[in-house]
C-alpha positions as CSV (number, residue, x, y, z in Angstrom):
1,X,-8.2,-13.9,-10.6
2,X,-11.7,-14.5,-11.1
3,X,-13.8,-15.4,-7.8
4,X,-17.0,-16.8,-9.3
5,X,-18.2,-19.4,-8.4
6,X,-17.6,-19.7,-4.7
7,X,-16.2,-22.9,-3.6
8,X,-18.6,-23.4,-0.9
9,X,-22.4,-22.8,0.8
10,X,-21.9,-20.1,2.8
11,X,-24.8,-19.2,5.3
12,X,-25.4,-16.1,7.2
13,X,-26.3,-17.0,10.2
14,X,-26.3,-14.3,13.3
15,X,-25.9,-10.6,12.9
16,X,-24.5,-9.1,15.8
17,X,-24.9,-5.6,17.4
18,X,-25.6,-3.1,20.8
19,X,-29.4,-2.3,20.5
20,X,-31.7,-5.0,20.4
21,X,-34.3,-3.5,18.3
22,X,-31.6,-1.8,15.7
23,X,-29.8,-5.4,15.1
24,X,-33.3,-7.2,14.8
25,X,-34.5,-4.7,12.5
26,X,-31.1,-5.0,10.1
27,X,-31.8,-9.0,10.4
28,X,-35.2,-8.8,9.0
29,X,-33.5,-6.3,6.0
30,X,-30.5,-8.1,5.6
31,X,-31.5,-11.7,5.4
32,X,-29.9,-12.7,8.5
33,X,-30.9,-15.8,10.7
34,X,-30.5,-14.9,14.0
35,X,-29.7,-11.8,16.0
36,X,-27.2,-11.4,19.0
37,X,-26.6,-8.3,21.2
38,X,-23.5,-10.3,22.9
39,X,-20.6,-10.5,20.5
40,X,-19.8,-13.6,22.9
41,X,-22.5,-15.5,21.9
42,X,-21.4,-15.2,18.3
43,X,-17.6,-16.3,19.0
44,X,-18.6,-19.4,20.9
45,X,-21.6,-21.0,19.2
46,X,-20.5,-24.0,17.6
47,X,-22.3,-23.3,14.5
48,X,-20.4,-20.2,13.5
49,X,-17.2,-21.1,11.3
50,X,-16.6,-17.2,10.2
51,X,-16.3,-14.0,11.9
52,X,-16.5,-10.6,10.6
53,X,-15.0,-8.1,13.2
54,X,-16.8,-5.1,11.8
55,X,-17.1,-2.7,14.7
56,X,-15.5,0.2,16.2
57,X,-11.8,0.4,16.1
58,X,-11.2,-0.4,20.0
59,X,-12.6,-3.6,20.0
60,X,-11.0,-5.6,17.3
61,X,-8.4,-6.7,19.6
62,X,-10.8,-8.5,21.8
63,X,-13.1,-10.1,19.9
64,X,-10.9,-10.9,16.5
65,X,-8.5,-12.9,19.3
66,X,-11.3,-14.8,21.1
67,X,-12.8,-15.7,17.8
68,X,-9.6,-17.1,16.8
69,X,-9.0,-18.8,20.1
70,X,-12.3,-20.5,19.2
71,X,-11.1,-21.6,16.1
72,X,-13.3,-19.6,14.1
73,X,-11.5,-17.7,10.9
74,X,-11.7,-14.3,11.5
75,X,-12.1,-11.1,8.7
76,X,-11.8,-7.7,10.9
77,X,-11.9,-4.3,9.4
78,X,-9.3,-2.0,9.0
79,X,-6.7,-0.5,11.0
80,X,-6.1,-3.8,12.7
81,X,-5.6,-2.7,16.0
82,X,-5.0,1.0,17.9
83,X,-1.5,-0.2,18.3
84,X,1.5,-2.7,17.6
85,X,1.4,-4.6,20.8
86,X,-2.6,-5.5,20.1
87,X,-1.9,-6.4,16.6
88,X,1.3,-8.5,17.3
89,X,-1.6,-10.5,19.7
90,X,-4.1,-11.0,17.5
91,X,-1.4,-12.1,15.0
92,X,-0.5,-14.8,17.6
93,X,-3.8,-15.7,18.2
94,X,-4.5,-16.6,15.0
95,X,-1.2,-18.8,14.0
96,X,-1.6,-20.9,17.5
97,X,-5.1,-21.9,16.1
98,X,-4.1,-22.1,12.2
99,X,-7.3,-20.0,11.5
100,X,-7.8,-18.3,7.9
101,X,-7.4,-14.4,9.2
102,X,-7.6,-11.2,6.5
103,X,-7.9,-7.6,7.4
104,X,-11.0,-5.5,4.8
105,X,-8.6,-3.5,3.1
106,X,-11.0,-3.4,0.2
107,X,-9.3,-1.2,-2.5
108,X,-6.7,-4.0,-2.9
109,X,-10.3,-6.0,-4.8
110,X,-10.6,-3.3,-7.3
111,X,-10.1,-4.2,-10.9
112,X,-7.8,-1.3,-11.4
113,X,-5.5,-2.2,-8.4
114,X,-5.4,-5.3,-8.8
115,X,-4.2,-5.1,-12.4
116,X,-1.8,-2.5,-11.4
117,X,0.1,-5.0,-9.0
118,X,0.0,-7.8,-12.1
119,X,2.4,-4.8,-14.5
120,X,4.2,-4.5,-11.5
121,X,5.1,-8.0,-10.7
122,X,5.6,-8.2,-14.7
123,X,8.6,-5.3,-14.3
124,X,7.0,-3.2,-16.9
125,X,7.5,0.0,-14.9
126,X,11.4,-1.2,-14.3
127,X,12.8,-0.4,-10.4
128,X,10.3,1.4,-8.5
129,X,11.7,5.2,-7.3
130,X,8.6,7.0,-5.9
131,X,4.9,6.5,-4.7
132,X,3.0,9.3,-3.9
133,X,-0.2,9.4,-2.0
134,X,-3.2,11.6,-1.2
135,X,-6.4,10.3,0.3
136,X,-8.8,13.7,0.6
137,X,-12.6,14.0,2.2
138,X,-14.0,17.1,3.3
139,X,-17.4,15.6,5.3
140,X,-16.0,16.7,8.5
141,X,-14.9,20.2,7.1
142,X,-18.3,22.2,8.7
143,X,-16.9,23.1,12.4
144,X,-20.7,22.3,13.3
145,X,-20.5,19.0,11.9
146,X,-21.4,17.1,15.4
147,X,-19.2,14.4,17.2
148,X,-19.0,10.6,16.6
149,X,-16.7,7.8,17.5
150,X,-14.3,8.3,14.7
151,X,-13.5,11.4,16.1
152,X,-12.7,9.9,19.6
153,X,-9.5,8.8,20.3
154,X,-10.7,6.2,23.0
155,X,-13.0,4.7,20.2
156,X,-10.9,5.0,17.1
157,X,-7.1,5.3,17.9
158,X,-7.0,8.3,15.2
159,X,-8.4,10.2,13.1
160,X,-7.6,10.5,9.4
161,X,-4.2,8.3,10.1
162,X,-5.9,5.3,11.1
163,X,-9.1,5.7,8.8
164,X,-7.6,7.2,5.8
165,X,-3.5,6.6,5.5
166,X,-4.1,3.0,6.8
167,X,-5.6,2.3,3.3
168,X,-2.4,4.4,1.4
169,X,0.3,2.7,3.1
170,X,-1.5,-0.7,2.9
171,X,-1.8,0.2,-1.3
172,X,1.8,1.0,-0.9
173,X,3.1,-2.1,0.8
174,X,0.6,-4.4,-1.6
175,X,1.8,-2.7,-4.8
176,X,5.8,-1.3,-3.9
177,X,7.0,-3.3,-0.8
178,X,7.6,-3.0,3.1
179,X,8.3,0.5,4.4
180,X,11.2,1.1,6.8
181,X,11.4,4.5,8.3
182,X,9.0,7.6,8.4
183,X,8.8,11.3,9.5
184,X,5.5,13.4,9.5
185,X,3.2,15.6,10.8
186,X,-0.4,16.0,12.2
187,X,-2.8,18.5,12.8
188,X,-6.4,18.8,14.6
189,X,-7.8,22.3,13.3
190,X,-11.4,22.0,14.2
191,X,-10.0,20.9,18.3
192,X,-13.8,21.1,19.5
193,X,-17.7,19.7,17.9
194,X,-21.1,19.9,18.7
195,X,-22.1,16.7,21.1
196,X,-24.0,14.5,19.1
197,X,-27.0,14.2,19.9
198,X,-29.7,11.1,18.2
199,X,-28.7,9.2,15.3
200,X,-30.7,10.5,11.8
201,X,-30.3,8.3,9.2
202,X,-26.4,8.3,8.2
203,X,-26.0,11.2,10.0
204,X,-25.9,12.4,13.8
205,X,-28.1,15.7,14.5
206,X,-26.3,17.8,17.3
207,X,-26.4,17.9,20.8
208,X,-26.2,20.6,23.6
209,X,-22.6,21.8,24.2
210,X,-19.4,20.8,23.0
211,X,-16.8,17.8,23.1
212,X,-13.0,17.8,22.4
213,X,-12.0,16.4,19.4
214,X,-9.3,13.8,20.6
215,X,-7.8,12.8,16.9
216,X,-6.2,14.3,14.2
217,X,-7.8,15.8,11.2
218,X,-4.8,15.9,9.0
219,X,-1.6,13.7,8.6
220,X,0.9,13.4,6.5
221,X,4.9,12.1,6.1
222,X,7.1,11.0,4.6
223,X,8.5,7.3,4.0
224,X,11.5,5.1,2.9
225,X,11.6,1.7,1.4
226,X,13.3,-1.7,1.9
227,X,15.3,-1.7,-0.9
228,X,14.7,-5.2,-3.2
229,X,14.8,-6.3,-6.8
230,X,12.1,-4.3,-8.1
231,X,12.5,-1.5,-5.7
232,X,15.1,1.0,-6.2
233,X,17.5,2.3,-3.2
234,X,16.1,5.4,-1.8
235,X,13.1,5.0,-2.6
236,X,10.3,6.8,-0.7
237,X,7.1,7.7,-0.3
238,X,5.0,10.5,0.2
239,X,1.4,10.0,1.8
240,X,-1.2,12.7,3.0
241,X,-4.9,11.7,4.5
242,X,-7.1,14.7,5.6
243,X,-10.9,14.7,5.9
244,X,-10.9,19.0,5.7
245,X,-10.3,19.1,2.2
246,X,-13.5,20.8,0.6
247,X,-14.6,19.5,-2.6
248,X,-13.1,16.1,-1.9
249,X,-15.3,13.0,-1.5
250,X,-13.4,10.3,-1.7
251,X,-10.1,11.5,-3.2
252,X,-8.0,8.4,-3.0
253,X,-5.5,8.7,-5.2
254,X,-1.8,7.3,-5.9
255,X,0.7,7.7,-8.2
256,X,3.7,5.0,-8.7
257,X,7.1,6.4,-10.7
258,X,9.4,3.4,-12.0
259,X,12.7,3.8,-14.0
260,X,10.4,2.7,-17.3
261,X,7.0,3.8,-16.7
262,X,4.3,5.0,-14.2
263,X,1.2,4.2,-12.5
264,X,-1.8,6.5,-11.7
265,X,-4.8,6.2,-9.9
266,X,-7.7,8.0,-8.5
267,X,-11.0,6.2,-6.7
268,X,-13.4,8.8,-8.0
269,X,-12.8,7.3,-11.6
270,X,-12.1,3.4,-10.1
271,X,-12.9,1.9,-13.3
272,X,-9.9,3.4,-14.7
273,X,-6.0,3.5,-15.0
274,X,-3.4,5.6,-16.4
275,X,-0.3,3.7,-17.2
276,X,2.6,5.8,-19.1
277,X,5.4,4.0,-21.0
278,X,9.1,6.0,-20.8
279,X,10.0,3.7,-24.0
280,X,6.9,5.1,-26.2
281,X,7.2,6.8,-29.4
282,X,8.6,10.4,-29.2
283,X,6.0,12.1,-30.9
284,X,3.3,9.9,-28.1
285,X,4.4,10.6,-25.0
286,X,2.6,10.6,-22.1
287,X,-0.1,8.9,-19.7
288,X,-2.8,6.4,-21.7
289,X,-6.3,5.5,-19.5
290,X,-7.1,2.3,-19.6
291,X,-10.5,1.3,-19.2
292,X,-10.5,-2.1,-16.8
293,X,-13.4,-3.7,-17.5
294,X,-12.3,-6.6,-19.8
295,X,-13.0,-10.1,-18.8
296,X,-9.2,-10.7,-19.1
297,X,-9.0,-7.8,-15.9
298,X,-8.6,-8.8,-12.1
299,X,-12.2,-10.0,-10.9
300,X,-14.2,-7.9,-14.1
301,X,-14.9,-11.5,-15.5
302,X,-17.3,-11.8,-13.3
303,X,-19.3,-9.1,-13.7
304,X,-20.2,-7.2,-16.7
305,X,-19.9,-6.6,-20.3
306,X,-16.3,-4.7,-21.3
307,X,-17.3,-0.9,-20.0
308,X,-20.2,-1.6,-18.0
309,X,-18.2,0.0,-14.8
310,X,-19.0,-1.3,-11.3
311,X,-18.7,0.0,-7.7
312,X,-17.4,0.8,-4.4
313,X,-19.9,-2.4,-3.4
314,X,-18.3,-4.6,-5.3
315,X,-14.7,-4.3,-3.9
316,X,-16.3,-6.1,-0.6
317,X,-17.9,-8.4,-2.4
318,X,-14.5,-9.6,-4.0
319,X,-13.2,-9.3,-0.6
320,X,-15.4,-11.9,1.1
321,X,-15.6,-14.3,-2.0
322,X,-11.7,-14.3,-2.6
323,X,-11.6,-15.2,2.2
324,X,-14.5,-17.6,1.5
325,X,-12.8,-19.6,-1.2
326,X,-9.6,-19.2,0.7
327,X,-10.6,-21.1,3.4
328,X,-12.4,-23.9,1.1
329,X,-9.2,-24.0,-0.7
330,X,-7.0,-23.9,1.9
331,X,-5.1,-21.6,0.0
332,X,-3.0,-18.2,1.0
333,X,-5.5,-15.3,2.6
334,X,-4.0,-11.4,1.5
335,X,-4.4,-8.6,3.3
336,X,-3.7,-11.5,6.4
337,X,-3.5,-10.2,10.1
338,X,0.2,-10.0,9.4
339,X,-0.1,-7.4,6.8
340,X,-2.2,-5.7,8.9
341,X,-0.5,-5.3,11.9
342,X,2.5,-4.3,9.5
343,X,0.0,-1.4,8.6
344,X,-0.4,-0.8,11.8
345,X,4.0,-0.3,12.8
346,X,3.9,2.2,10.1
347,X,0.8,4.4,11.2
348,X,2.8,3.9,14.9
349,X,5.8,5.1,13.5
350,X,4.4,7.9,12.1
351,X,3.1,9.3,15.5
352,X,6.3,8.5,17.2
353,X,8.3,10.6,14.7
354,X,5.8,13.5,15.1
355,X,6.6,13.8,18.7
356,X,9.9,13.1,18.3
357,X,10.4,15.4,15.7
358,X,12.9,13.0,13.8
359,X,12.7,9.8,11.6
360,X,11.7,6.7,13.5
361,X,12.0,3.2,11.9
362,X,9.1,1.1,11.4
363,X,8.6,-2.1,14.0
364,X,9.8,-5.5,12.5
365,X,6.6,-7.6,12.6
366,X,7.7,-11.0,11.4
């Protein structure tokens, strides 16, 4: 689909954060109205129609449910909530009010992805047997790296489960279909940081002492499908997220194995798709990148000439113009809080078959 041009005036009208001067000064550089410091403020004014639940994972709960209590439509970032009990509330919340409601799980906006779940849906690749997923950093691999909130538990839920499988088994429910039982493991291997200390730039200079790292640096497991039409039975998944992996920026990459064909796909080259046809010639064989940048690609008409790539930017900016239009439209919001707190029973699974050592099945979220 192509999102240009949006269906309605959209004004940005206060920008929200903890210190007063910080906030004022991203106001002035962002193009913002107004500045708040009390997230409360935002939620009730009457001349707010959207919020965007942007901050640290703890808090999404609260303030994506009183926004939709006060009718507002609400996009929050991802995971939803630290748990299925918050989610399953802010899903409530946002039905009793009938407010638009989508979760930023951005990579579902790029080109490549997007075009992937239109061959899908076309049965090109036949019954789906096997997705296989590996989301890899390595920014947190120096032990003297220094401690911030995504390496809190009390702030972030989780470490690389919440931050970096959320996004593979939200790709793996958009493209394959709901996920029913898991088994995995986790592991912290750097268990203490330097204490942060002041805030340089995009980065946090060290403190004096230690902290405990509270989350987990590594996770991975295993994963069944609901059998369906275009979904084999037995099918399963495999899905790794660790931020240790040196060499690794931004290694998020999947593979999809049908019964006629396959789907590959790595971020670092997000302009691009490998697609392999069982049925091809036997002298041809093998995976064919295509480049998706053609006006007749997901969102790309929108942007450039065919091979004139585009960027990690732009998968946000098809994320708030596809909720935008939504809500003029009146029209059906994905990723929705549904699909979010979905995301959210199968990360909680995962952590409940850890400590159980055995599978666990995924909550139904209806």
């Amino acid at each position: 689909s192509h999102f240009f041009p949006l269906k309605a005036r959209v004004e940005m009208h206060t920008i929200c954060g903890r210190n007063r001067a910080h906030v004022e000064a991203a106001r002035a550089q962002l193009g913002w109205q107004f500045a708040a410091t009390d997230w409360k403020e935002v939620v009730e004014s009457p001349l707010i129609d959207i919020v965007d639940v942007c901050t640290s994972n703890v808090s999404h709960t609260e303030i994506a449910t009183a926004a939709a209590k006060a009718g507002k439509q609400v996009l929050c970032e991802k995971p939803l909530a630290l748990n299925v009990a918050d989610a399953e509330k802010m899903v409530a919340a946002a039905r009793k009010t009938n407010v638009k409601n989508m979760v930023v799980f951005n990579y579902r906006r790029v080109p490549a992805i997007a075009f992937a779940k239109q061959i899908i849906e076309s049965g090109q690749l036949g019954q789906i047997r096997h997705f296989r997923g590996t989301y890899l950093q390595d920014w947190i691999s120096d032990p003297k790296f220094p401690m911030n909130w995504r390496l809190r538990k009390d702030a972030a839920g989780s470490g690389s489960h919440g931050d970096l499988n959320a996004h593979l088994v939200d790709t793996a429910r958009f493209l394959v279909g709901d996920i029913t039982e898991t088994i995995g493991l986790q592991e912290t291997f750097i268990t203490e940081r330097p204490k942060e200390a002041a805030a340089v730039g995009l980065t946090a200079s060290a403190g004096k002492g230690v902290e405990k790292v509270t989350v987990d640096d590594a996770t991975a497991f295993l994963a069944r499908f609901a059998p369906s039409k275009s979904v084999a039975a037995g099918a399963y998944a495999t899905v790794e997220a660790t931020r240790l992996a040196p060499g690794h920026k931004n290694y998020n990459r999947w593979e999809i194995n049908g019964s006629e064909g396959s789907l590959a796909f790595c971020f670092e080259r997000m302009n691009e798709l490998e697609y392999c046809n069982r049925n091809d010639p036997a002298d041809k064989p093998g995976f064919k990148t295509i480049m998706v940048t053609e006006g007749s690609h997901p969102y790309f008409g929108a942007w450039w000439p065919p091979g004139h790539v585009i960027g990690y930017e732009h998968t946000f900016i098809h994320t708030v113009a596809d909720f935008v239009n939504a809500i003029a439209t009146n029209s059906e919001v994905h990723a929705d809080f549904a699909d979010g707190a979905k995301c959210v029973a199968v990360l909680e699974a995962v952590v409940k078959s850890v400590k159980a050592g055995k599978w666990v099945k995924v909550a139904n979220i209806k």
